[in-house]
N, C-alpha and C positions, 0 to 999 in steps of 0.2 A: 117285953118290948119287941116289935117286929123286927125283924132283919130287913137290910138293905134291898133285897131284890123282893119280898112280901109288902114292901111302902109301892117301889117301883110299879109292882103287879097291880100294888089298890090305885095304881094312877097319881100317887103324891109327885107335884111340883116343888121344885126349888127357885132359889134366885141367886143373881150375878149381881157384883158391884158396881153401881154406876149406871149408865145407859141412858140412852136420849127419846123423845118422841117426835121428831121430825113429821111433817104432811107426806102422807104415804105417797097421795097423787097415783094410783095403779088402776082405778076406775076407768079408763078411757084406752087401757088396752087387754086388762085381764078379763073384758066381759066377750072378748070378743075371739073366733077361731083361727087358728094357725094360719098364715096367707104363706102360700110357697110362690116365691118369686121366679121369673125366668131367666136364663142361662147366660151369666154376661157375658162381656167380649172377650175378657181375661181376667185370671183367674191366680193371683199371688201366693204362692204355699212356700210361706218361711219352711225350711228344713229343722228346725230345733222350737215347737212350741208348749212345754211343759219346761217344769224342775230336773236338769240332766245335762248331756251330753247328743248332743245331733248324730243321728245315724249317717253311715257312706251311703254315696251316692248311689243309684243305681242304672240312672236316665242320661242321655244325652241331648242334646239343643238338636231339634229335628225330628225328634223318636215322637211313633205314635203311639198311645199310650190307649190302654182302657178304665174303664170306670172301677175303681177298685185297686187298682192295678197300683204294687208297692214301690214308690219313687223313692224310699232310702231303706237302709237294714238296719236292723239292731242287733248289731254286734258285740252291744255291752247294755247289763243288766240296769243303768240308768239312762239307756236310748230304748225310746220307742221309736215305729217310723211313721212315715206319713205317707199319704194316697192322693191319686188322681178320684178329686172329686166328681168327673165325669172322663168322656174320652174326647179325644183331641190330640194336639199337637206340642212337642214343648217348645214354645219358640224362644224361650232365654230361662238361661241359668247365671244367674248375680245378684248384685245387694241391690237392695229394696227397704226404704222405712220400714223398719218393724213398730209392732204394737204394744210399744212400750213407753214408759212415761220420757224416757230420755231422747228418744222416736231417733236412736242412732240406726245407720246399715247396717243390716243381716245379710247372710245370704238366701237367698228365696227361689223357687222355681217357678215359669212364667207360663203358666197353662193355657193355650189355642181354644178352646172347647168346638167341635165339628159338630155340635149340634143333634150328633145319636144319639148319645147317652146310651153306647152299649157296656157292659158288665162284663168281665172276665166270669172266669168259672169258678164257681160256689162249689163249695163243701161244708154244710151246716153238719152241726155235732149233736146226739142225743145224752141231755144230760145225764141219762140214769144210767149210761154202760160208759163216758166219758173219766177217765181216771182224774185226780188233781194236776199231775203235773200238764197233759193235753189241752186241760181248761187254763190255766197257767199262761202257756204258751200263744193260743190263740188271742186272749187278753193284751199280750205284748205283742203278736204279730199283727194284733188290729189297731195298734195305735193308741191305744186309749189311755189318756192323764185324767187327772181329778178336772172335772170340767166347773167347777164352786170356786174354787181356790187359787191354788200358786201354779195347779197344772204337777202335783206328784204324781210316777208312777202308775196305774192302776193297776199292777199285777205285784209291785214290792208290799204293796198293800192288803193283797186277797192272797199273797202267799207267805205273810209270818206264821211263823213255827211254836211263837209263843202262847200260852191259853190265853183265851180269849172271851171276858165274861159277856162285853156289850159289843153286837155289831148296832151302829146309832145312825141310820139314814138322813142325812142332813135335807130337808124339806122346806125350811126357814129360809122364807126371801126377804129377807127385814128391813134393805134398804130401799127407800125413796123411788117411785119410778117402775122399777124391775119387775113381773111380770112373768118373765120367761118358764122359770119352773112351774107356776103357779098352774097356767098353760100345758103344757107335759103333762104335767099329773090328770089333769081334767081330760087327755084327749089319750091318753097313752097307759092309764093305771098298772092295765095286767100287762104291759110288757113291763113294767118300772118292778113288779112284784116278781115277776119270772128273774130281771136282773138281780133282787134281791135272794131267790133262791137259789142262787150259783154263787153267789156271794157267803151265802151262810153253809154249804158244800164244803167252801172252800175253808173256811175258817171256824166253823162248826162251834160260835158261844151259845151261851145260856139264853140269852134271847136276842132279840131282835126289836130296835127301839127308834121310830120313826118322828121326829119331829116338825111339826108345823104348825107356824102361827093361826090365832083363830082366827083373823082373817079373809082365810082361805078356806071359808064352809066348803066349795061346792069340791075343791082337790081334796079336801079331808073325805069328803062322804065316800067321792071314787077311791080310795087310797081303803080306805074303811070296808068297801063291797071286795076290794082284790086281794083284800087277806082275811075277809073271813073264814074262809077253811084252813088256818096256817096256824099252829098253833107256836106260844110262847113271842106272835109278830104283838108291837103294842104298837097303837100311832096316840100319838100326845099331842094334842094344842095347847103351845103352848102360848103366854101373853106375851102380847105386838110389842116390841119394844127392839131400841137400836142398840146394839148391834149382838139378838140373842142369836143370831146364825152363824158367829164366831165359833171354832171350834171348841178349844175351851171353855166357851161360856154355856154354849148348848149342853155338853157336858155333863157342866156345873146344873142346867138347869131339870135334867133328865135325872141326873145320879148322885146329884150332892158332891160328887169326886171334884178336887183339883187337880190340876196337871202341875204339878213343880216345875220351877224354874229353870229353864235350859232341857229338860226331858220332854219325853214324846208319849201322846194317848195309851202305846200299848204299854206304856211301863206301867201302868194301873189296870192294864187290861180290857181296852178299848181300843176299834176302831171306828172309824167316822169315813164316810164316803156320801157325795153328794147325789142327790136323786137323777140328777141328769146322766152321773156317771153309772147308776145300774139298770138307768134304759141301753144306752149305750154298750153295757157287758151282755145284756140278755141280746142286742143284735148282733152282735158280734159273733157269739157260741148259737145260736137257732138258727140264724140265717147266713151266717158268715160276711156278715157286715161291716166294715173296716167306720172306724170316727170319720164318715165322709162331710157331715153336715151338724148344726146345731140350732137350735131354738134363740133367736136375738130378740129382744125387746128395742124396738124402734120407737121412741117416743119425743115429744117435745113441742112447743106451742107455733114451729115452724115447719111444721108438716101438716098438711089439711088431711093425710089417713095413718095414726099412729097406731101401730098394730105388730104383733109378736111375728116373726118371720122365721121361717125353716130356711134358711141361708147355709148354702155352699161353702166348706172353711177357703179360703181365699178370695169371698168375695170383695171388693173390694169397696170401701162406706160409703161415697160417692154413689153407687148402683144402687144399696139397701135404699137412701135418702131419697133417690128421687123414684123409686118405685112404691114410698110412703106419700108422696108429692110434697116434698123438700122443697120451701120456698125461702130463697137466698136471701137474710138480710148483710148489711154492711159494716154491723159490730156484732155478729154470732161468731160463736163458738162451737165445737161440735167435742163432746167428749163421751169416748169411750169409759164405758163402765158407769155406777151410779152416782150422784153429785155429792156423797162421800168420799167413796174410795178411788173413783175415776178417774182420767188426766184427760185434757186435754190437744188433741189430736192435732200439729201443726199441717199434715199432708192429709185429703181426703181418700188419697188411695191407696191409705194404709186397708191391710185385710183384716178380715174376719178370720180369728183362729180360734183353737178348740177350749180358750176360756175365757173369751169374751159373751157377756150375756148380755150388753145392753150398748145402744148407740143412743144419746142423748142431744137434741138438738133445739136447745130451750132459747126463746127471744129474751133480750137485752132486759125488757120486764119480770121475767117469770124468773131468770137467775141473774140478776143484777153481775156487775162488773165487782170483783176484790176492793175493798177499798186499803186505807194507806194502813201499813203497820206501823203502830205506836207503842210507848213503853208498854210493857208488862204492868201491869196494876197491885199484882198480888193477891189478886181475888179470890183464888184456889176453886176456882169454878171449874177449870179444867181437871183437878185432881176428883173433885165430885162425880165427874160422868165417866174417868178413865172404868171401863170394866176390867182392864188386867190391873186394878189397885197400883199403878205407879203415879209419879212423879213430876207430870209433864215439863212442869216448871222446870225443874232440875236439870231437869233432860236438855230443856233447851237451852240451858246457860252451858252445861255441857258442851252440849253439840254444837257452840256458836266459839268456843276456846277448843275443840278440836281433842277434848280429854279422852281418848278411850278405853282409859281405866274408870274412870269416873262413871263413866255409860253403860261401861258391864257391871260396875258397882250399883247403879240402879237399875240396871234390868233393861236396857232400851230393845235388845232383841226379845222380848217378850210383847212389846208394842205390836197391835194387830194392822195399824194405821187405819183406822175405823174413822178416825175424823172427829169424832165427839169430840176432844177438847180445843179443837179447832173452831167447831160447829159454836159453842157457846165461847169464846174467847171476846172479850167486849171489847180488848186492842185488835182484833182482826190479823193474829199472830199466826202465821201458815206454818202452825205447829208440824204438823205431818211431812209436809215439805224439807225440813230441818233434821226433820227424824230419819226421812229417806236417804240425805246424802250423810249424815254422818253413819246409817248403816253399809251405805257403798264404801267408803271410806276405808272404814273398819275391814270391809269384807277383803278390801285390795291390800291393805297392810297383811292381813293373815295370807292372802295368796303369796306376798313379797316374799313373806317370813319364811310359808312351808316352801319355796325355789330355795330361798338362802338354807335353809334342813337339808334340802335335796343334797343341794349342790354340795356342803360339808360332808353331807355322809359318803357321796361320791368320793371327794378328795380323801375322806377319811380309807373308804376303801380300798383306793388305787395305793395310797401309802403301804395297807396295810398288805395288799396283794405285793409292792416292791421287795416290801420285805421279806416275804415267805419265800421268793423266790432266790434273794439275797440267801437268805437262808440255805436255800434246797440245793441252788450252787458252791456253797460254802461245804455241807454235809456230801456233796458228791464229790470233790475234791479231796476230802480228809479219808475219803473209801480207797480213793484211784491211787493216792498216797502212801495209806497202809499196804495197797494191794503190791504196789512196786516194790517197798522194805522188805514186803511178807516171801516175794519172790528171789529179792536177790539172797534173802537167806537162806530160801531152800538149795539155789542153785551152789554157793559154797564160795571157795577159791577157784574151783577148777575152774568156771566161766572168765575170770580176772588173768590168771595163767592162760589161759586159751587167747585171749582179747589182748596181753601183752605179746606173745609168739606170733599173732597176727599181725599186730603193728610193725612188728623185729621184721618179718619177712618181708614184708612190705619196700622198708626201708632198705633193706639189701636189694633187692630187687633195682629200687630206683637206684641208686648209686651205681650198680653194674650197667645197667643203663647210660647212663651219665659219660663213662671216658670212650665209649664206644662210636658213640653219639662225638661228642669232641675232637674225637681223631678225622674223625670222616669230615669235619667241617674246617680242619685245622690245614688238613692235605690239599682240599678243595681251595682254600685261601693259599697255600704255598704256589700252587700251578697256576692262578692265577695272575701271580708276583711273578712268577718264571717270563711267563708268557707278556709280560710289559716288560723285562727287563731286555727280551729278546727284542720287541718288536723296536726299544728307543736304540739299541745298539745297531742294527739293519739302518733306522733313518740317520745315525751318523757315517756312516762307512758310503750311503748314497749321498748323501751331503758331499763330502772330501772325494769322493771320484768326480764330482760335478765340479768342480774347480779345474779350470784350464790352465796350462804351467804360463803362455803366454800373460795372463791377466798377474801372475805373483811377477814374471818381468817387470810388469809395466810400473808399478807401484814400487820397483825399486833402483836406488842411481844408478845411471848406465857408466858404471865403473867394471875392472875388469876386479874379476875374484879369483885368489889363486889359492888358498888352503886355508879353511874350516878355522874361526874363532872357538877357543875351547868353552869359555864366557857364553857363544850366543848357544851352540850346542846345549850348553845347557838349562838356558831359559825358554828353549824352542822345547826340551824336553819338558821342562816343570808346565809350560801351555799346558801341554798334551795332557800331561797329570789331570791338571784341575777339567779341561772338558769331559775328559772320560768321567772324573768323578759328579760335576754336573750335571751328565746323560743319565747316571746312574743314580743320580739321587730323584731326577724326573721319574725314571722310569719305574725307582722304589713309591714313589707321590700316586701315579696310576695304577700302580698294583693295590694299593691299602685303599683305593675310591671302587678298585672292580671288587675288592673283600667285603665293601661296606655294603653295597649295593646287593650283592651276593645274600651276606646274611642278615639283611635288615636293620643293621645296627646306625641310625643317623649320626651317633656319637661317634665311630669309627672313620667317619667323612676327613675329618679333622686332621691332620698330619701331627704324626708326634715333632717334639723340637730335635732339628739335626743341627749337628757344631758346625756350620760351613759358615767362613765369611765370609762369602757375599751371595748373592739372591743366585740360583741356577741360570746359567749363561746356552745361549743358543749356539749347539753344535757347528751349524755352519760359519759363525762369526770365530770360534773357538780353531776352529782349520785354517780360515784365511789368518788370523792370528798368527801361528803358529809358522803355515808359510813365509809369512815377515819375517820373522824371527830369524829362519832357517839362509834367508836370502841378506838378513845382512850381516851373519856370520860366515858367510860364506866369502860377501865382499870385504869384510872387515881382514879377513885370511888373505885374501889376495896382495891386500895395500901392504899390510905387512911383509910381504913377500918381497914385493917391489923395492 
């Protein structure tokens, strides 16, 4: 029996599960030659249009830019960047509808175009002295994603490391309308075949395996002239049927292989790359040509010139439609991509980006309006045409209770969203529609989930870091510890005998200190006591010479006195007694307020308790006193005389 790649060589075909035959309808713009349009007025270039990560910026609002010329970097191995498809000015950088079914804000840059169309400076590369990695490199610095598809990569793709038995040129335009490649190949072969030998450079399989519907005679013939000298290139026509330019399915219908579930082409040993995208790689590396422009299919029963257009990426649909002469009805529709997998565009100046193939702008007759969805029927007509063999049905009951175990239990990311079992559903069930938000769904649960991983591992780290550090302080501490014990052992007694004869001297010291100190404060207090006891004794002695003898007359009878009562003599003395003692106790009261004052003692203000009975008496009343006394023992001496 033959082997797998000796069926392959005799040309054997295989077949896919499922698939529909839709009205092609390609007649009225695949007969016809590329129209390249002119220069609009502006020019919308979303910053992120493949599978990825948006590159930094590079441009500023104002800056003139040239044709070519890199408006973002890629900085990371799933950003590519994007280019000024001509030159100009950038006059805004902000959100702008993107060209997606949800037709949410992006951010986008706003291209002037000034009408040169001048080019930065080239550097094309010759492949034969060109290493892998330079090819590589140029691949991602020109920008270029899978232009068939979701928009991957095209350098994660031309640079796997794994073998590689089929590189499979995807040629197969299989939906309704579309056009675009079909075109390409007829006008562009041997560049489409040079992008294919930098392609096989790069990844170097067994052969090289080109598909396209039969169809497309007159792209197969040229496809056919540009690899006759290439040996192990096969081109396949394969049968018209919807939807054999799914990757998987082509595949399937190329190699007999399946792709398993949840895995990717090279786990079998295959890559698949779209024919636009190895025109594209051969301009890139020959000429140094950035993804500046692509091939659109402009079609529809409301344009009087529908025809395949070399369109600017940012053009914007509006321009393409009426440069086809776009005639407005008042319940059209305008949808990007083909009346399978395509949406419906709410803004006409949405752009043109690098995997967009087709603008569709068919009258109210030609694609009739949706009509109503009704039960489910259970006809499994849907299950008949699915080519990835699932479940539609399933899927939609599913996706309508929100199961997303259920969903990965039957495979709904395996769904290509081809449309087929929507195309024949007799309830007019917008299966695909259903399909799409429960895989957005899913996809934001899994982003919630891997923040909530993040953030745990984070916390788990910062714990784990508290503690090491818990730790490291802990072990440096029981070091600093032993190192103290370890010293005060070597040191002995003698440091503890030294450290107590220090304290002893110490303490003698102060105490000699101390009565030396006390004396000198104790003497300073005594003279100060001296000196008030002087100064109240002087104000008494000036008091008693101040008294005139006349004024002790007057205050006493004008009797005659002849000798001294022995009685008054001695009350005139005890006077005397108690003022002196008076004086002196004053004058002991300002000695103890100059002492306090002196050595800052507020407590010392206070007078200690002295035994006098009664309050200290003023000197000079203590002398007139006393005079009295004197004066009436002296009359009291007289009378008895008498």
């Amino acid at each position: 029996m033959p082997s797998l790649f000796q069926q392959i060589q005799a040309g054997k075909l295989w077949d896919f599960h499922g698939g529909i035959h839709p009205p092609t309808r390609k007649a009225q713009t695949a007969q016809k030659p590329i129209g390249v349009m002119p220069l609009p007025d502006r020019l919308y270039i979303p910053i992120r249009q493949h599978i990825g990560v948006a590159g930094t910026l590079l441009v500023s609002t104002g800056q003139r830019v040239l044709k070519g010329q890199p408006l973002t970097s890629a900085d990371n191995s799933m950003a590519v960047p994007v280019h000024a498809p001509t030159s100009g000015i950038i006059a805004a950088i902000g959100e702008h509808t993107s060209a997606h079914p949800s037709a949410l804000p992006e951010l986008a840059i706003t291209l002037s175009p000034d009408g040169l169309d001048e080019w930065r400076v080239q550097y094309p590369l010759n492949l034969a002295t060109t290493d892998k990695l330079s090819l590589l490199e140029r691949i991602q610095e020109s920008g270029i994603a899978g232009m068939g598809g979701a928009g991957f990569p095209a350098h994660l793709k031309a640079g796997l490391t794994q073998p590689v038995d089929y590189l499979i040129i995807n040629a197969v335009e299989c939906e309704p309308y579309i056009s675009a490649d079909d075109a390409l190949m007829q006008e562009g072969a041997i560049t489409i075949v040079k992008g294919i030998d930098i392609l096989a450079k790069l990844l170097n399989p067994k052969a090289v395996l080109i598909g396209i519907e039969d169809d497309k005679p007159i792209a197969s013939a040229a496809l056919k002239a540009a690899c006759s000298q290439r040996e192990h290139y096969y081109i396949r026509d394969v049968p018209t049927k919807y939807p054999s330019g799914g990757e998987k399915q082509l595949i399937q219908l190329l190699t007999a292989k399946e792709v398993p579930a949840g895995r990717r082409p090279i786990d079998i040993g295959i890559v698949m790359l779209n024919i636009g995208t190895a025109f594209a790689i051969a301009q890139a590396v020959l000429d140094d040509q950035p993804l500046l422009s692509r091939v659109v299919t402009v079609t529809g029963e409301t344009l009087r010139q529908p025809q395949n257009v070399l369109a600017l990426i940012g053009t914007p649909v509006i321009d393409l439609l009426n440069f086809c002469g776009y005639q407005r009805q008042t319940a059209e529709k305008v949808i990007m991509g083909g009346p399978m997998m395509g949406f419906t565009l709410p803004d006409l100046t949405v752009p043109i980006i690098k995997t967009t193939n087709c603008i569709l702008a068919p009258s109210v007759a030609e694609l009739p309006a949706d009509g109503n969805e009704t039960d489910c029927i259970r006809c499994s007509a849907c299950a008949d045409v699915c080519p990835a063999s699932l479940l539609p049905q399933q899927l939609l009951w599913y996706s309508k209770a929100k199961d997303p175990a259920k969903l990965d239990e039957y495979n709904l990311f395996d769904c290509i969203e081809c449309g087929a079992c929507a195309y024949v559903c007799p309830s007019e069930i917008p299966l695909v529609q259903y399909y799409r938000v429960a895989k957005a769904d899913i996809r934001e649960q899994q982003r919630e989930a891997v923040k909530a991983e993040q953030a745990k591992a984070r916390f788990e780290a910062r714990n784990a870091r508290l503690e090491w550090d818990k730790q490291q302080r802990m072990a440096r501490n029981q070091k600093l510890a032993q190192a103290r014990e370890q010293a005060q052992q070597n040191n002995g007694s003698s440091n503890a005998v030294a450290d107590a004869l220090a304290r002893i001297k110490a303490k003698q010291a102060e105490q000699q200190a101390l009565p030396a100190e006390r004396e000198h404060i104790l003497a300073e207090r005594e003279a100060k006591k001296q000196q008030a006891r002087d100064y109240q004794a002087a104000k008494a002695t000036e008091t008693v010479q101040a008294i005139k003898p006349e004024q002790l007359v007057a205050e006493t009878p004008s009797e005659p006195i002849d000798k001294p009562d022995k009685g008054a003599a001695v009350a005139a003395a005890v006077a005397r007694a108690k003022a002196r003692k008076a004086a002196q106790a004053a004058a002991d009261q300002q000695a103890q307020i100059a002492d306090a004052e002196q050595t800052k003692q507020p407590e010392a203000i206070v007078p200690e308790t002295v035994a006098v009975e009664h309050p200290p008496a003023d000197p000079r009343k203590a002398a007139i006193a006393a005079a009295i006394a004197r004066a009436k023992a002296k009359k009291q001496a007289d009378s008895e005389t008498t």
